[in-house]
C-alpha positions in Angstrom: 33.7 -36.2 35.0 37.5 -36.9 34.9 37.3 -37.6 31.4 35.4 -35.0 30.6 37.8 -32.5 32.3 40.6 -34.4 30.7 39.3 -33.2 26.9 38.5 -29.6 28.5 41.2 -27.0 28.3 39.4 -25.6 31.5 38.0 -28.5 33.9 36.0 -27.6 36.2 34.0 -24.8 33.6 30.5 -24.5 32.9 30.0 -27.3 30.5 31.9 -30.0 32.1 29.7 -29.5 35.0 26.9 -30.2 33.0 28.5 -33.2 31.9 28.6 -34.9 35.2 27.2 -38.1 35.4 26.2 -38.0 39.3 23.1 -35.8 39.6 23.4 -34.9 43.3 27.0 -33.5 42.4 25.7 -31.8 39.1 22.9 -29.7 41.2 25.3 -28.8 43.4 27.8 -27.8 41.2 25.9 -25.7 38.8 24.1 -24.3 42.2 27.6 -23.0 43.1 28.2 -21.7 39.5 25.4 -19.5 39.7 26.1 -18.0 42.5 30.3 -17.4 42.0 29.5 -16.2 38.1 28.6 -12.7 38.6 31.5 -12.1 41.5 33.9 -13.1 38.9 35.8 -11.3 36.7 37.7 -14.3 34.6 37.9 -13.8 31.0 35.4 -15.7 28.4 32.3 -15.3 30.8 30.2 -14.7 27.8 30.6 -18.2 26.7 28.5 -20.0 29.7 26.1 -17.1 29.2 25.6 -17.8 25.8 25.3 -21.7 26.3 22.7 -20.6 29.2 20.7 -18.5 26.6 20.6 -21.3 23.5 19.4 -24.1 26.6 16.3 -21.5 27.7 15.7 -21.2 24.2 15.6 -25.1 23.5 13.9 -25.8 26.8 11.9 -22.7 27.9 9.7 -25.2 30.0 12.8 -27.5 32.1 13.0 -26.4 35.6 16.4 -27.5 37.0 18.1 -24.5 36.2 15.0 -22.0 37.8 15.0 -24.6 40.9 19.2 -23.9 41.1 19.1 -20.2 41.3 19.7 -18.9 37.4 16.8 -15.9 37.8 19.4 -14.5 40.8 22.4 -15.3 38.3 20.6 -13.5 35.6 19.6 -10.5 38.4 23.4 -9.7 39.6 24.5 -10.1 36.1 22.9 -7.1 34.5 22.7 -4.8 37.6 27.0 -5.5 37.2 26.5 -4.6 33.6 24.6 -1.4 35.1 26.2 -0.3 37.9 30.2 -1.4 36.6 30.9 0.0 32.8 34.6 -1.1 33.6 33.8 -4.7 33.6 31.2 -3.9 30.8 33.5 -3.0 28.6 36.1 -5.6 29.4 36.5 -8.7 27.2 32.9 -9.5 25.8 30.8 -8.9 28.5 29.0 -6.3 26.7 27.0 -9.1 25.5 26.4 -10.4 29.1 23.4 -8.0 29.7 21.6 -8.7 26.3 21.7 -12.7 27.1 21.0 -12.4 30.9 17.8 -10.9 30.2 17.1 -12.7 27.3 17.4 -16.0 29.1 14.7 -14.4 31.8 12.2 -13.8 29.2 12.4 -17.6 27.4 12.0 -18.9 31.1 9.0 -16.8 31.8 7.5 -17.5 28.2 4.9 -20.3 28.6 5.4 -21.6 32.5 3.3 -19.1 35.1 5.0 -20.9 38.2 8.7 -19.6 36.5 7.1 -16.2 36.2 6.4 -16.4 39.9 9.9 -17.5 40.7 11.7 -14.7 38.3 9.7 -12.5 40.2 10.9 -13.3 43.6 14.6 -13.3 42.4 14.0 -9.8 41.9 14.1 -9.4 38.2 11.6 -6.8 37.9 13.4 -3.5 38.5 17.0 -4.4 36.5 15.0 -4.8 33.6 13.1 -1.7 33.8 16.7 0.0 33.8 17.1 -1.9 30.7 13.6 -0.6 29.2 14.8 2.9 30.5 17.4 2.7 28.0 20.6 2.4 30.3 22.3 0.7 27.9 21.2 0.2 24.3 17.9 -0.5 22.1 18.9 -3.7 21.9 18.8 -4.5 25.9 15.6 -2.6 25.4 14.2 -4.9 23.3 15.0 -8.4 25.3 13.5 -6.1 28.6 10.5 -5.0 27.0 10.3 -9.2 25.8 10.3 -10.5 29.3 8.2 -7.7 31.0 5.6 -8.5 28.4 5.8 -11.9 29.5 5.7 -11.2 33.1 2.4 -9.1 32.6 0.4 -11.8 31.0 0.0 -13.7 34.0 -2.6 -13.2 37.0 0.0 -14.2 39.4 2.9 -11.7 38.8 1.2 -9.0 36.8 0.5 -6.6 39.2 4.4 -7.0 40.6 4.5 -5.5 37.0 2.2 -2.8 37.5 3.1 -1.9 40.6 6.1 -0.2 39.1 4.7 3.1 37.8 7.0 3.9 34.9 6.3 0.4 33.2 3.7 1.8 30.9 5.0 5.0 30.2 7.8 3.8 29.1 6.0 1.2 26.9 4.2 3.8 25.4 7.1 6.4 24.8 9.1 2.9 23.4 5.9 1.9 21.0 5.6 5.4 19.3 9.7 5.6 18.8 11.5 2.6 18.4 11.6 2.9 14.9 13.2 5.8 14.9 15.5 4.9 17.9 16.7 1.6 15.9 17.1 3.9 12.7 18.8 6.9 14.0 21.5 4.2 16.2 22.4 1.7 14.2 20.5 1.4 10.9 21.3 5.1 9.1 25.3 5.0 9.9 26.9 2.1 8.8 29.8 2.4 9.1 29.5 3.3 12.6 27.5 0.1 13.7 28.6 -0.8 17.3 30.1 -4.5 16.1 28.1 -6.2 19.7 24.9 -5.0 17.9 26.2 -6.6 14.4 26.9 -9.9 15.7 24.1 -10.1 17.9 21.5 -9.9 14.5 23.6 -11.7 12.3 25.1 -14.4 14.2 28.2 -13.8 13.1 27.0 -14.5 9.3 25.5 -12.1 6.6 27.3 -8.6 6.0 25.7 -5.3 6.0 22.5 -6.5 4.0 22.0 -9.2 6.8 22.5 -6.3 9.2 19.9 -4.1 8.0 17.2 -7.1 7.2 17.7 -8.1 11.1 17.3 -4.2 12.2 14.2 -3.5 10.4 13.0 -7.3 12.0 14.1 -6.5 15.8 12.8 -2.7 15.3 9.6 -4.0 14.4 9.6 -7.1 17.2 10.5 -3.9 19.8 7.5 -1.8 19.0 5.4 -4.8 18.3 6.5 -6.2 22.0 5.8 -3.1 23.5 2.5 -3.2 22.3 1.3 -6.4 23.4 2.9 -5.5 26.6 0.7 -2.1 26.9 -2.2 -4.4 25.8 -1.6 -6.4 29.9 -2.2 -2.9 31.0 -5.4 -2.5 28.7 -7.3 -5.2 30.3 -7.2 -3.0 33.7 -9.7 -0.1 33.6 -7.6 2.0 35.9 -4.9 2.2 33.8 -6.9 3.4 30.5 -6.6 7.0 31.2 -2.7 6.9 30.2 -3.1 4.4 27.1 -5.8 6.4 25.9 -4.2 9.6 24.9 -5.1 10.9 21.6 -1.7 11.5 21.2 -0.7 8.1 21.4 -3.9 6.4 19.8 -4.2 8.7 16.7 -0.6 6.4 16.0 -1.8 3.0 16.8 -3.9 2.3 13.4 -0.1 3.2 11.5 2.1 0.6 14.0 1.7 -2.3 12.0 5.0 -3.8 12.2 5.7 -3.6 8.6 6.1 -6.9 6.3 8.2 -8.4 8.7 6.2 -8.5 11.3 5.2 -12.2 11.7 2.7 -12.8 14.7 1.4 -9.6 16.3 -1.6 -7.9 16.1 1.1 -4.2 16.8 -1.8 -1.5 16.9 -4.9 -3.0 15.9 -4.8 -6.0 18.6 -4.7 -2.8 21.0 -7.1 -0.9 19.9 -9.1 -4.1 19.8 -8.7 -4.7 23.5 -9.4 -0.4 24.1 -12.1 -0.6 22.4 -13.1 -3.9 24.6 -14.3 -1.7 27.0 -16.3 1.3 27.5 -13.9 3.7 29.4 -11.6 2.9 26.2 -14.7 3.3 23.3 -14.9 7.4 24.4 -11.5 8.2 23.3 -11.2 6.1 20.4 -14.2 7.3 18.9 -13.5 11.2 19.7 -9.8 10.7 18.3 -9.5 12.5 14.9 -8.8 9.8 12.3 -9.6 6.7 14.3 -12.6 5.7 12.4 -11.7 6.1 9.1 -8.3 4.0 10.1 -10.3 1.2 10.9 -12.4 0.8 7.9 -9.4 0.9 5.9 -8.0 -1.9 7.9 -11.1 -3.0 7.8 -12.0 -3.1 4.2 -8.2 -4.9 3.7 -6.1 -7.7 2.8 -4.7 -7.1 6.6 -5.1 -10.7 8.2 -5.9 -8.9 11.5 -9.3 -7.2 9.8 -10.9 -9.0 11.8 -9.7 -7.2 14.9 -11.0 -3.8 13.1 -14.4 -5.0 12.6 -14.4 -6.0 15.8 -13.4 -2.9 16.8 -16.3 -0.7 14.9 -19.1 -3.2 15.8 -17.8 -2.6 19.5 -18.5 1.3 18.8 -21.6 1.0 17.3 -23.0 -1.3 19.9 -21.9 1.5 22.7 -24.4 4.0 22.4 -22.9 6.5 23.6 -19.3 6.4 21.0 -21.9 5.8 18.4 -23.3 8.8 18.1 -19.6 11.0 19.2 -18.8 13.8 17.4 -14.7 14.2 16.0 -13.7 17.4 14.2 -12.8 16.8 10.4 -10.5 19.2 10.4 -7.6 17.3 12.9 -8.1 14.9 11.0 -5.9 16.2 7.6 -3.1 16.4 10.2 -2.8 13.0 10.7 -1.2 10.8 8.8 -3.9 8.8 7.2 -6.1 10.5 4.0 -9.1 11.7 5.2 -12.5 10.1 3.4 -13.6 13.2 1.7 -16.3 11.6 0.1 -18.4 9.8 3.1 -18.2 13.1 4.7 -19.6 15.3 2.0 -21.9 12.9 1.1 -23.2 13.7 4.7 -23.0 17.3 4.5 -26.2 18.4 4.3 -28.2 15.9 6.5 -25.9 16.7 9.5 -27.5 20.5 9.2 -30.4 20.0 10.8 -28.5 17.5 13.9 -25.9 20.0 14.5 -28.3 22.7 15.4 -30.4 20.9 17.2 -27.5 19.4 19.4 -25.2 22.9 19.2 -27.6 26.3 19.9 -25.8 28.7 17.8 -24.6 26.0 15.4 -24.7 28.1 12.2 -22.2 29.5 13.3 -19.9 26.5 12.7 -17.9 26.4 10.0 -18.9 23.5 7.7 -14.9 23.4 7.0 -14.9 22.1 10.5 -17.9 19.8 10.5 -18.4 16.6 12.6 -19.3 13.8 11.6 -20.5 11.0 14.1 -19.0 7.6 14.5 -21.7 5.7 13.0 -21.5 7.9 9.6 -18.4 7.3 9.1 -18.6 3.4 10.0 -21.7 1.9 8.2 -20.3 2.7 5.1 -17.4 0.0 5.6 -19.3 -2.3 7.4 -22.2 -2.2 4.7 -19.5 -3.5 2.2 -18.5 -5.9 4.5 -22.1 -7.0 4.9 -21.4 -10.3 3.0 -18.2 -11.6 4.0 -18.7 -15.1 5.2 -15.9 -16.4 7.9 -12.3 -14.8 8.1 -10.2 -17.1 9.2 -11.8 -19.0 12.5 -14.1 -15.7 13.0 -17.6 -17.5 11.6 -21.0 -15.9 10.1 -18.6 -12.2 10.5 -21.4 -11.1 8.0 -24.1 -11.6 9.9 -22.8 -10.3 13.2 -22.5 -7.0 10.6 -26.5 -7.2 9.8 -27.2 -7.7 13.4 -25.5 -4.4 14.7 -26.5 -2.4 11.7 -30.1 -3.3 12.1 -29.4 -2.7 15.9 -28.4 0.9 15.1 -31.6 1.9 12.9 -34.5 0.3 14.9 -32.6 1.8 18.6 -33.2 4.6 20.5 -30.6 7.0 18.7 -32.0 5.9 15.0 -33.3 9.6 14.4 -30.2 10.9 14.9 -28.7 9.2 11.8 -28.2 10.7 8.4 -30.1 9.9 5.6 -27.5 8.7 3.7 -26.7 6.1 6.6 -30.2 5.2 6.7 -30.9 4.6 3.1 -27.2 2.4 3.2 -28.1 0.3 6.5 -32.0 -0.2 4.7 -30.4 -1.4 1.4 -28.5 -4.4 3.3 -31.5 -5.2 5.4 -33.7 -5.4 1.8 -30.7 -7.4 0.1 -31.4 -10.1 3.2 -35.1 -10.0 2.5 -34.5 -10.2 -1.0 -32.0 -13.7 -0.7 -35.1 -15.2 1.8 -37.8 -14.4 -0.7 -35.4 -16.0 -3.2 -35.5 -19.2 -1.4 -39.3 -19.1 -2.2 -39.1 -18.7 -6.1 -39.4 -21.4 -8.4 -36.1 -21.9 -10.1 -37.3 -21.0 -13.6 -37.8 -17.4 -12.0 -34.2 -16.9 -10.5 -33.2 -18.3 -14.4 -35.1 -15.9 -15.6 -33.6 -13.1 -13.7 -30.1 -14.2 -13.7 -30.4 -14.2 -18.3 -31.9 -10.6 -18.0 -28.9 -9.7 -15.4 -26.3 -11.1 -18.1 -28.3 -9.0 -21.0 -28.1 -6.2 -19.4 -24.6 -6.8 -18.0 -23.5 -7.4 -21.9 -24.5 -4.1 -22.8 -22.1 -2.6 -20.0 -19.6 -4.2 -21.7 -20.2 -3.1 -24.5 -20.4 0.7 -23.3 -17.4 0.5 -21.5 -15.2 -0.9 -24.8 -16.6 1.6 -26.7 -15.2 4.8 -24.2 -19.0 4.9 -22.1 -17.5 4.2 -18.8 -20.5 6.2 -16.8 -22.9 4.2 -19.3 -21.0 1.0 -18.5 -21.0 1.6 -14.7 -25.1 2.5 -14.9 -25.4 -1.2 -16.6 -23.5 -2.6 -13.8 -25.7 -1.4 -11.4 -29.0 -2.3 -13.1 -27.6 -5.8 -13.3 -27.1 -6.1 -10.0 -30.4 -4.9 -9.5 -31.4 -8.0 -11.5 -28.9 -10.7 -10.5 -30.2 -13.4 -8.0 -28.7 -13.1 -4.3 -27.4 -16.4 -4.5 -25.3 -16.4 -8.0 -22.6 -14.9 -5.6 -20.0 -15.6 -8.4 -21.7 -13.0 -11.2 -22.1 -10.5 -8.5 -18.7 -11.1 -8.3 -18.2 -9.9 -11.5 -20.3 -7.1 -11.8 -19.3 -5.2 -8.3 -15.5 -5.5 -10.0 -16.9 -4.2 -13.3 -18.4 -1.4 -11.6 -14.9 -0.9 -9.3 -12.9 -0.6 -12.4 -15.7 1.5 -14.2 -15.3 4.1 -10.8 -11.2 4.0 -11.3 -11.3 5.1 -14.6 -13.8 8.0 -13.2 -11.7 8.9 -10.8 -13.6 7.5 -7.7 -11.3 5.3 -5.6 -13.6 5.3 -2.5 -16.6 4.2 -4.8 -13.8 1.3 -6.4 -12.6 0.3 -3.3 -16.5 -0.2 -1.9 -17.7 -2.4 -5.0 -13.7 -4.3 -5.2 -14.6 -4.9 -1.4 -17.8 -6.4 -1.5 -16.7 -8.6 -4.6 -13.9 -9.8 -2.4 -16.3 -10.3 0.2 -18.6 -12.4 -2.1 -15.7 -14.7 -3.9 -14.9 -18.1 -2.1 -12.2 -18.0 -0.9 -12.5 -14.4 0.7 -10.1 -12.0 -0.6 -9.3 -13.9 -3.3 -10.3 -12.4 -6.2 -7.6 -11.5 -8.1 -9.1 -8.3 -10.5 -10.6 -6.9 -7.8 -7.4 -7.1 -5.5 -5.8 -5.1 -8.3 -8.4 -2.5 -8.3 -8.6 -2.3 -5.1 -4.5 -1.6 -4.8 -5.1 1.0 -7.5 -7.9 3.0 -5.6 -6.4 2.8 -2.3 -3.1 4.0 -3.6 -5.2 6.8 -5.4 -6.0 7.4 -1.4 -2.5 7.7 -0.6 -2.6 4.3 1.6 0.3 2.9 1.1 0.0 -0.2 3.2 -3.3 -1.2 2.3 -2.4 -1.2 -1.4 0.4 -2.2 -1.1 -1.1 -5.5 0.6 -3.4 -5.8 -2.5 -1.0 -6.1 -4.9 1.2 -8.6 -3.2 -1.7 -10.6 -2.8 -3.1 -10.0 -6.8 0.5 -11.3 -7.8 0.2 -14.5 -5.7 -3.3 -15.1 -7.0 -2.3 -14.6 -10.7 0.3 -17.4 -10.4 -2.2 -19.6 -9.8 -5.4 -18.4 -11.9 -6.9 -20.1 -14.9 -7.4 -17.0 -16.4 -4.8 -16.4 -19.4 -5.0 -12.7 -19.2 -4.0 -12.9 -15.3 -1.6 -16.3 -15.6 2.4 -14.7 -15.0 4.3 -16.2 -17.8 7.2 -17.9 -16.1 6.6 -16.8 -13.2 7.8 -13.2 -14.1 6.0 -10.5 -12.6 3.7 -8.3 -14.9 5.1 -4.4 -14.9 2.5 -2.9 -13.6 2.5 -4.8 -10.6 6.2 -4.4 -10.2 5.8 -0.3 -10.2 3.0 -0.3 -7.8 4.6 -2.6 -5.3 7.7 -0.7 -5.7 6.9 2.4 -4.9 4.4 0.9 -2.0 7.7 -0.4 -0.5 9.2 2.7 -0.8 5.7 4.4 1.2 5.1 1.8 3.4 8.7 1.2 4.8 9.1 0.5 8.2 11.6 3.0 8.7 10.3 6.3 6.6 9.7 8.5 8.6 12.7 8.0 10.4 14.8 8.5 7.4 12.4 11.8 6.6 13.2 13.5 9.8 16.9 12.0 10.3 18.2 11.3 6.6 19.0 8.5 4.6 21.7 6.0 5.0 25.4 7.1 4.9 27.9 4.4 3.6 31.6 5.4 3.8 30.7 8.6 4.5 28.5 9.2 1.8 24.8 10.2 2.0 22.2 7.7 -0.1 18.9 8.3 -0.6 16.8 4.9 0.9 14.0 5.7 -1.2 16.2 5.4 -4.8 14.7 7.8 -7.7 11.5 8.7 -7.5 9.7 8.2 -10.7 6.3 9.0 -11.8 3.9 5.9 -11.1 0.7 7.4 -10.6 -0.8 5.5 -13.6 -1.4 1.5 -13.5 -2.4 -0.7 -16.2 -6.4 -1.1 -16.4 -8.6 -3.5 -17.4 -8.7 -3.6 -21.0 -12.3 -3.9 -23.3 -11.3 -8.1 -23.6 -10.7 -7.8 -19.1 -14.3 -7.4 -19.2 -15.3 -9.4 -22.1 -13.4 -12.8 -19.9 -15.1 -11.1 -16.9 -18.6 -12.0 -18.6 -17.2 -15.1 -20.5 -15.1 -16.8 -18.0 -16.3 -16.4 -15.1 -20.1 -16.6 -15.3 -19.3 -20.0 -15.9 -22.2 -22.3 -14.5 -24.5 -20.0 -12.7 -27.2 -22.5 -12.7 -24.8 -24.3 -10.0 -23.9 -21.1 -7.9 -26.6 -21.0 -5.5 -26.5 -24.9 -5.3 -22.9 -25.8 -3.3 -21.3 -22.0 -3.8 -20.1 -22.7 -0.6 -19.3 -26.2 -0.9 -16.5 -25.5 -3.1 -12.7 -26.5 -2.1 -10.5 -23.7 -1.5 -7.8 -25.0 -4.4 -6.4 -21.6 -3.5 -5.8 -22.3 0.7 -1.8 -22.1 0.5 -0.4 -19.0 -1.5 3.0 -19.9 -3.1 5.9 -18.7 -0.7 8.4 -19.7 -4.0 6.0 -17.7 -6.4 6.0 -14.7 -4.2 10.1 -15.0 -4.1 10.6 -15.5 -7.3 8.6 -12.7 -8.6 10.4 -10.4 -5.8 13.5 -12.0 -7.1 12.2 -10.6 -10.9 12.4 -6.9 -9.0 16.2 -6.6 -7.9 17.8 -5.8 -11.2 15.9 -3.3 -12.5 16.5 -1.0 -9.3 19.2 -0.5 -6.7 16.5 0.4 -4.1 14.6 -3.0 -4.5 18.3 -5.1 -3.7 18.3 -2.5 -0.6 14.5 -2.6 0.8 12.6 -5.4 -0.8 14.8 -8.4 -0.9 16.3 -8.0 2.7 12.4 -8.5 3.1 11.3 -10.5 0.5 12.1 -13.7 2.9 9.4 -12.6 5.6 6.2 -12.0 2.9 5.2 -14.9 4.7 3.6 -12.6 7.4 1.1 -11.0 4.1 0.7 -14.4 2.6 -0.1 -16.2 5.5 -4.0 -16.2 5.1 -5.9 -17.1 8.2 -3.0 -17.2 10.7 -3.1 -18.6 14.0 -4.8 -16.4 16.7 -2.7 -15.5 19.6 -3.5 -17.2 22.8 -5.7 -15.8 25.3 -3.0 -14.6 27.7 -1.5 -12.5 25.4 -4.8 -10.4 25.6 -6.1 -10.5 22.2 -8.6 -13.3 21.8 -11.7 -11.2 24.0 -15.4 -11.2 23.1 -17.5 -8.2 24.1 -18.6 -8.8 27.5 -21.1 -6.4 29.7 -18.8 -3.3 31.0 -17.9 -3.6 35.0 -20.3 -0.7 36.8 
């Protein structure tokens, strides 16, 4: 100790206590410390604090320092920051409030019995003030951080609760800390507080650095306040609030951007809403819901799982099943409406809506409703053959089981035709692959030559300019082609998607590019029909969703065989390049924010985030030789398909993080906007490339099955 306060320029401070060698004097000593520190008023307090907050985030799980009183440390320390703006703005202790609460939420991260203890010290209602927004969005975002992992545990959740304005809060943080973060800090440079600055950049990067970490921490504070609304889910008593169609119509559109890493943001709630049956009501009668979800769905998302889940859920509950929600609110949201699975419902819903409305010809067919499972069974019939998503096994076959559920129940004569005839055609395509197994060989042989004949003629229509003859020939080959050749189906579903672009029929492209993806080992792998896909939805308007296509079609073309789809040194092909572009520009976290509020002002001087906008409505297609290699290249050995089809190794598992950077990298010259959006968040694709992620842990309240709803 002597010689440690001999090197010190202060003995006796923080760190030479912890360099003393006698432990009974070391307890003591840092005991005493934190209970003098917030009494004190010394210069250079920050400098324990921040040596507190890199310890709890090295050693969330040690106890010494929760045994010795840091929780009450941490306590006094922010209500002073609260209650004494003097002090606060003295020195540096405006970072004091930011690390105290920090340091509370890595101590309550993992260990239940620290939760308990933080509880006790009184924690609690400080960092409500915090979430309150007494100070600034970044105290919001550390308090919102160790609520969250306060109300994941039995034990201390309903200390939580208990406080009423928890949850409001939460949800009045989830719907606008994006524009919060972009209206105080991100839009005015130049008048960044310099506390905020250092805090995201640790001192290094400049203003690029500065806006990267923003658009990070905005999207961790929404995505936090999420996952702690998500506690609150679990408790029927507190649905009523979450389940405001104001609130849920926005939850399908909080994704958390491409920088989100690890959170589930809006679908891992609705997931958990939709868990129970006091949350299915709302969901299904909010205008938009459904179609949000089979989009997610019917995605490169890695949490489509979660929407499956969530529509399965719906159609298991009779009573959302068959709920009625107005089209018209619907073109109010901000999610294209599925014009096309509603009209093609039109007529059959006639004779339903006057016998469940008297008087219904008097309803305006402008203003038709469309139930739940109409709008659902179209997704979930292209999803029909999707073999495992990540650790989520036989997902196909859970989709047959509730879709033959739904047409042999109680409520089937209440379905549409339309629904009917799709929901039959899946059941026959099962019957179809079990009879197959019954065939001699020479027969499926047989079938599979007249499938490529026939498919050879498509292609042949569709080079010569026949592209409604081509897409017939499709079809009648797939009428043909043996269940189990899974690879030429393949083929001919992305024929048939391209053959629907070039008609101007995205939902029909993205249905046929979806169950191709579906079909191809690994799932959503297949790189034409991920560009197809990315050209239909953005046809839709979905920005995200195609936007996830294409990064994922660039990745898989860096690795393909295929010398029409191999990048050339690694250089990105144009017509990628324009559709992602001007995706980032849709999809950005911060839009909205910057529609309502403005862009960026540098030095006083207005610029426009989204750069110019140019005309990109038209992609490169697949050419006559795109589907001349489609029947060339990848038949390949059909006779084998059927035989180990799923036996083959995923050479495909890991997408390449350095391809993806360097073909971002190709981007940044050509446009000013890309060095300002898409490289500070080119570094965090990892969260769209990471294929089969890790699923959150139980306590953190998304990993549930459907259980029997509580009377």
């Amino acid at each position: 100790m002597d010689k440690a306060s001999s090197d010190c320029p202060y003995p006796g401070c923080f760190f030479c206590v912890l360099k003393e060698g006698n432990p009974s004097k070391r307890r003591g000593s840092i005991l005493k410390f934190f209970r003098e520190l917030p009494s004190q008023d010394d210069d250079g307090q920050v400098l324990p604090i921040s040596g507190l907050w890199n310890t709890a985030m090295a050693h969330p799980n040690d106890p010494e320092f929760i045994e010795l009183g840091i929780f009450e440390c941490m306590t006094a320390l922010i209500w002073k920051g609260l209650r004494n703006r003097r002090w606060l703005s003295h020195d540096q202790n405006i970072y004091i409030p930011y690390y105290a609460a920090h340091i509370i939420g890595s101590y309550t991260m993992n260990m239940e019995e620290f939760a308990e203890s933080a509880v006790h010290a009184g924690v609690i209602p400080p960092l409500v003030e915090l979430l309150r927004g007494r100070l600034t969005w970044v105290e919001q975002r550390v308090a919102v951080r160790a609520l969250g992992h306060l109300a994941t545990y039995a034990t201390t959740f309903l200390s939580v609760a208990s406080n009423g304005e928890i949850l409001e809060l939460s949800i009045q943080l989830a719907m606008n800390s994006l524009e919060i973060v972009y209206s105080h800090f991100y839009q005015y440079v130049d008048r960044r507080p310099s506390y905020h600055c250092d805090l995201l950049t640790r001192g290094m990067g400049g203003v690029e650095m500065e806006s990267r970490k923003a658009e990070e921490w905005a999207s961790q504070l929404q995505c936090w306040s999420l996952q702690l609304i998500n506690c609150f889910a679990f408790k029927p008593e507190f649905l009523s609030t979450i389940c405001k169609p104001e609130f849920l119509i926005k939850l399908p559109g909080m994704w958390g951007g491409l920088v989100n890493e690890a959170s589930p943001a809006g679908i891992g709630l609705l997931r958990t809403i939709c868990h129970h049956k006091l949350g299915r009501g709302p969901v299904a009668s909010c205008p938009g819901i459904i179609e949000a979800l089979c989009n997610i769905a019917c995605s490169s998302d890695d949490w489509q799982y979660m929407a499956i889940d969530c529509l399965l859920w719906l159609l298991q509950d009779p009573i959302s099943c068959h709920k009625l929600s107005n089209r018209d609110s619907y073109h109010e949201s901000k999610w294209p409406c599925t014009e096309s699975r509603i009209e093609s419902n039109r007529e059959s819903l006639k004779p339903l809506l006057e016998s469940l409305r008297p008087g219904a010809d008097r309803l305006s067919l402008e203003q038709d409703s469309v139930m739940v499972i109409d709008k659902a069974v179209p997704a979930l019939v292209d999803l029909a053959e999707i073999s495992t998503l990540g650790d989520n096994k036989k997902v196909g076959d859970s989709i047959v089981n509730v879709l033959q559920e739904c047409i042999q129940g109680t409520g089937h004569n209440s379905l549409s035709s339309h629904t009917k005839e799709q929901i039959e055609e899946i059941l026959h395509s099962r019957q179809r692959l079990k009879w197959e197994k019954n065939i001699p060989k020479e027969d499926l042989h047989i079938k599979q030559a007249a499938s490529l004949v026939v498919k050879l003629e498509g292609n042949s229509l569709f080079s010569s300019g026949n592209i409604s003859g081509a897409a017939s020939k499709y079809s009648e080959a797939l009428t043909l082609c043996p269940m189990r050749s899974k690879k030429e189906r393949v083929v001919l579903y992305s024929n048939r998607a391209q053959c629907h672009l070039l008609l101007q029929q995205p939902l029909a492209a993205i249905s046929d590019a979806t169950r191709a993806l579906c079909l191809h080992n690994p799932v959503n792998r297949h790189a034409k029909s991920l560009w197809r896909r990315a050209q239909a939805y953005d046809m839709l308007g979905l920005a995200k969703e195609s936007l996830l296509d294409a990064i994922l079609f660039i990745n898989e073309c860096s690795q393909s065989a295929d010398p029409d789809l191999s990048l050339r040194q690694n250089k990105v092909p144009d017509y990628a390049e324009r559709l992602v572009k001007k995706q980032m520009r849709a999809a950005w976290l911060f839009r909205e924010a910057a529609i309502k509020h403005g862009g960026v002002h540098c030095e006083g001087n207005a610029g426009n985030i989204y750069g110019q906008e140019t005309d990109d409505s038209e992609w490169e297609t697949a050419s006559e030789s795109d589907m001349g290699n489609d029947g060339r290249d990848e038949m390949g050995n059909d006779d084998c398909d059927w035989k180990n089809d799923d036996e083959r190794i995923d050479k495909f598992d890991k997408p390449s993080i350095k391809v993806a950077w360097e073909c971002c990298c190709s981007l940044a010259p050509r446009s000013m906007l890309c060095a300002y959006i898409i490289l500070p968040t080119v570094l965090l694709w990892k969260t769209v490339f990471a294929i089969g992620r890790t699923q959150l842990d139980m306590k953190h309240g998304y990993n549930v099955q459907l259980v029997e709803d509580e009377p």
